[in-house]
C-alpha positions in Angstrom: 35.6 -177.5 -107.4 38.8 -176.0 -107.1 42.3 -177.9 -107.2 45.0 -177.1 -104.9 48.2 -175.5 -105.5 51.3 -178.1 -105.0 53.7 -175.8 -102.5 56.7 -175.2 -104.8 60.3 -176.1 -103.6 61.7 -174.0 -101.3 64.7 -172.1 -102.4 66.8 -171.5 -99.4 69.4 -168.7 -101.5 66.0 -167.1 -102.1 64.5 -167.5 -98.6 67.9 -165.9 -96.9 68.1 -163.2 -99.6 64.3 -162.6 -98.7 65.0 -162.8 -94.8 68.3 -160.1 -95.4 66.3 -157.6 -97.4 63.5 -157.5 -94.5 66.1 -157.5 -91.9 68.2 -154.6 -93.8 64.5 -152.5 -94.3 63.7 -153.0 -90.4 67.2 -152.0 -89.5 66.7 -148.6 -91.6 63.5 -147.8 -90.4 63.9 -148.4 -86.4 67.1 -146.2 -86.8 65.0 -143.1 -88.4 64.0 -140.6 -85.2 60.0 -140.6 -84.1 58.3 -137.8 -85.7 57.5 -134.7 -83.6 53.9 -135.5 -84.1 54.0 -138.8 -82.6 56.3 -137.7 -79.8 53.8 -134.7 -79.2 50.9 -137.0 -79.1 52.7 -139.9 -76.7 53.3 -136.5 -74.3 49.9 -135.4 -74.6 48.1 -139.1 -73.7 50.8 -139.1 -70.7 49.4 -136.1 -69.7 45.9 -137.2 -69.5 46.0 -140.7 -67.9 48.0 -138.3 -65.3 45.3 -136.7 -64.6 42.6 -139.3 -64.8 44.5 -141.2 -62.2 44.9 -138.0 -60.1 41.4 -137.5 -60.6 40.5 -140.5 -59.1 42.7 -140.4 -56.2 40.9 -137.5 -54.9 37.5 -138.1 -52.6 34.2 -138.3 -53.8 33.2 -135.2 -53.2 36.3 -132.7 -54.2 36.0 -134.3 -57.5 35.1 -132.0 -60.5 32.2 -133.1 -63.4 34.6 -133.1 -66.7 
């Protein structure tokens, strides 16, 4: 059988160093531009719900087998 851990004291210097560092990486990476690829991609998937939902706009019978 297997004995739990006691939670150690927090340390709240360490726990608002820890909480500054993540804040200070999230800030530099939401700053950094999207990469062409995504951006490409995002255009692309835009493209085709466009024309899924045009496609289904259209009657019945004008509709093409894709």
């Amino acid at each position: 059988m297997t004995q739990r851990q006691r939670a150690r004291p927090r340390n709240e210097q360490a726990d608002r160093e820890i909480d500054e560092n993540l804040k200070r990486a999230f800030d530099q990476i939401a700053s950094e531009p999207v990469p062409d690829r995504f951006t490409d991609l995002l255009k692309r998937l835009k493209e085709k719900e466009a024309g899924k939902t045009r496609a289904q706009d259209q009657p019945e019978e004008n509709r093409s087998d894709d």
